[in-house]
C-alpha positions as CSV (number, residue, x, y, z in Angstrom):
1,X,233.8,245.4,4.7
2,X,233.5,243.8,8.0
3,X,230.3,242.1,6.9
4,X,231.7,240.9,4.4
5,X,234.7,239.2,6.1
6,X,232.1,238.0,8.6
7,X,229.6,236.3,5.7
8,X,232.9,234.4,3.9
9,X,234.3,233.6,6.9
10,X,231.3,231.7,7.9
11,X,230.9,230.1,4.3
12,X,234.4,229.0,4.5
13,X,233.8,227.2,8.4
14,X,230.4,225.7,6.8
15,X,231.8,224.1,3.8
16,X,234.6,223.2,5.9
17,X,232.5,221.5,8.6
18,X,230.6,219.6,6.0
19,X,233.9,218.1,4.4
20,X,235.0,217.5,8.4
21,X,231.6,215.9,8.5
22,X,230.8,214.0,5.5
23,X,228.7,211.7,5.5
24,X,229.4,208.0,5.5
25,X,227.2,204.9,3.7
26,X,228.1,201.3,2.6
27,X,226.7,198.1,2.1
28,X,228.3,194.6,1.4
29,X,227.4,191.4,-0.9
30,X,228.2,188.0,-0.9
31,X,228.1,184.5,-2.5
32,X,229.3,181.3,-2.3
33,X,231.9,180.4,-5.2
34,X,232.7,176.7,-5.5
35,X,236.1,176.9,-6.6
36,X,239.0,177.5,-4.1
37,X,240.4,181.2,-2.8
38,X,243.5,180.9,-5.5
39,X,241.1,180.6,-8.5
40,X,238.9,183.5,-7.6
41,X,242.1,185.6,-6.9
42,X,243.2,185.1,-9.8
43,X,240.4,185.7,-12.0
44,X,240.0,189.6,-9.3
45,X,243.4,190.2,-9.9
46,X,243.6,189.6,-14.1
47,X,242.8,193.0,-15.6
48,X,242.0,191.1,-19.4
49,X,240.3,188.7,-17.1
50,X,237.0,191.2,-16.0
51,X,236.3,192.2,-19.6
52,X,235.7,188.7,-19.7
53,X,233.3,187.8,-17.1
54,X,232.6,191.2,-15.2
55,X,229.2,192.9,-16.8
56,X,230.0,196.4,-15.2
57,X,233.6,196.9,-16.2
58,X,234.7,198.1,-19.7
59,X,238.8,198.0,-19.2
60,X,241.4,198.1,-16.4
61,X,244.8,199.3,-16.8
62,X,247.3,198.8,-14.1
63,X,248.3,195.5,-11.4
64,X,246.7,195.1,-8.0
65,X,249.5,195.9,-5.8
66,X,249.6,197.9,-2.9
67,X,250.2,201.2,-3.4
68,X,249.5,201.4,-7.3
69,X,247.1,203.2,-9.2
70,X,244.9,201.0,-11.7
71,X,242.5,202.9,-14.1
72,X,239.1,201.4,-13.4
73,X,236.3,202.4,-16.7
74,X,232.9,201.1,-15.4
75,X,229.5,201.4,-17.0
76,X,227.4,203.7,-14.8
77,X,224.2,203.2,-13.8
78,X,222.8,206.1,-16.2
79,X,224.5,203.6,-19.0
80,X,226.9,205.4,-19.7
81,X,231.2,205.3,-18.2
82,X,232.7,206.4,-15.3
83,X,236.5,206.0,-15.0
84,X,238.1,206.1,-11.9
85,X,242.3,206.3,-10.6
86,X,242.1,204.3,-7.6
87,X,244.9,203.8,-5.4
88,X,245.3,199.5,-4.2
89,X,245.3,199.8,-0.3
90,X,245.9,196.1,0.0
91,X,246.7,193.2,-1.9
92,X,247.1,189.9,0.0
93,X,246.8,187.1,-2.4
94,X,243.8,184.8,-2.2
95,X,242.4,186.8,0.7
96,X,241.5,190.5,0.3
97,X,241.7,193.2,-2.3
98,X,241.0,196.9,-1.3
99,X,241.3,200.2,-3.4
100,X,240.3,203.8,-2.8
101,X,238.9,205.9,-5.1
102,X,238.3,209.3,-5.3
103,X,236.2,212.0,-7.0
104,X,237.7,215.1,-7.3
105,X,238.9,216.3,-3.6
106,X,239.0,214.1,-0.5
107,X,235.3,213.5,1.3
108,X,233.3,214.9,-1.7
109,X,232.9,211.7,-3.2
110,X,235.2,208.8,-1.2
111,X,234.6,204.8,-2.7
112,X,237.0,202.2,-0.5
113,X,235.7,199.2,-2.4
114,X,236.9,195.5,-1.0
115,X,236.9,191.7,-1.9
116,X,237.3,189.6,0.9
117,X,237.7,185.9,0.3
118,X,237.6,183.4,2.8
119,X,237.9,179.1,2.4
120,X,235.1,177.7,3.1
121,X,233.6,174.3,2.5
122,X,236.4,173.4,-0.3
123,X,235.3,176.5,-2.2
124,X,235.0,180.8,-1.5
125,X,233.2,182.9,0.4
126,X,233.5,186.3,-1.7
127,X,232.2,189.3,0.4
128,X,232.3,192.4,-1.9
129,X,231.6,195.7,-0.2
130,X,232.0,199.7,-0.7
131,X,232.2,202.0,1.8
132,X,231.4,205.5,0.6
133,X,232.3,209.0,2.5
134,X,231.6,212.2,1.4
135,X,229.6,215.2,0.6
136,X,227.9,214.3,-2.3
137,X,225.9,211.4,0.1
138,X,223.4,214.1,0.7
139,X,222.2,213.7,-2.7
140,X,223.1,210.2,-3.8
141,X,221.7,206.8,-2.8
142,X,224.8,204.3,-3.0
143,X,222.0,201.6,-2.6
144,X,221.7,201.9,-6.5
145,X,225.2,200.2,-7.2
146,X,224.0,196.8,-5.2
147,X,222.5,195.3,-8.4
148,X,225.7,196.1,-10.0
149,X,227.9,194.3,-7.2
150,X,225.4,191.7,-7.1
151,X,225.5,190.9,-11.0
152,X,228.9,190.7,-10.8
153,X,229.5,188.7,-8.0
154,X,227.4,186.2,-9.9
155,X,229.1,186.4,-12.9
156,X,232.1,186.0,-11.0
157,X,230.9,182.2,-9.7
158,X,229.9,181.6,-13.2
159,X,233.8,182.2,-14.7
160,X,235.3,180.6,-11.5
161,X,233.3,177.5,-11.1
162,X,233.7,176.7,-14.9
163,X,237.4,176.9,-14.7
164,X,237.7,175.3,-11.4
165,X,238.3,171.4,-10.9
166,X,234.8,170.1,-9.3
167,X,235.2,170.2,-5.6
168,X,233.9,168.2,-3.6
């Protein structure tokens, strides 16, 4: 019986310590959008808006304000969906928009994604990142989202600069 204690008792303080310990990953993109901070804020912060321009989103439900939940339902690199709950950590219009997303319990699968838009030369300077934290980085490359961030930040200057005045 003691043995037995003894062998789940160290189970339990491993899977503990790799929860404690979890790894962390991220990576950030970035473009150049010529149409002012306002315009691209408003086109982040549209949920009908994304279906129009964003290639990896399929429907959001909710409003990007601090504290709420919106209902994220992306196409996953496999091809197929993923939906996530995330919770807005901040909202601050025209300059950044950060949510946390979780799968399943805290630090098995942790996603704090972020927009950061700064002015910059009349237009935007988008920055979208993730930071990821959790168990399931021992078996997953994050790198394989990039493309996905990438296309969308693209798509992204494409809907904004065609709405916005020419700057200049």
């Amino acid at each position: 019986m003691t043995t037995l204690f003894g062998t789940a008792a160290a189970i339990a303080a491993t899977i503990s310590m790799a929860f404690v310990f979890a790894p962390r990953r991220g990576f950030e993109t970035q473009i150049f959008i010529d149409a002012p901070p306002e315009e691209v804020w408003a086109l982040l912060t549209d949920p009908a808006a994304h279906q129009e321009w964003n290639p990896g989103m399929r429907r959001i439900e909710g409003r990007f304000h601090e504290g709420e939940r919106v209902h994220l339902t992306m196409a996953s690199p496999s091809g197929g969906e993923i939906t996530f709950h995330p919770r807005v950590l901040v909202a601050r219009p025209g300059r950044e928009l950060r949510w946390l997303g979780r799968l399943g319990l805290p630090r098995l699968f942790d996603c704090e994604h972020y927009f950061l838009l700064a002015p910059e030369h009349g237009g935007t300077r988008l920055v979208q990142g993730e930071s990821f934290r959790g168990i399931l980085l021992w078996v997953m490359d994050v790198e394989r989202f990039r493309a996905a961030f990438e296309r969308a930040n693209e798509a992204l200057k494409l809907r904004a600069e065609r709405h916005a005045p020419a700057l200049g």
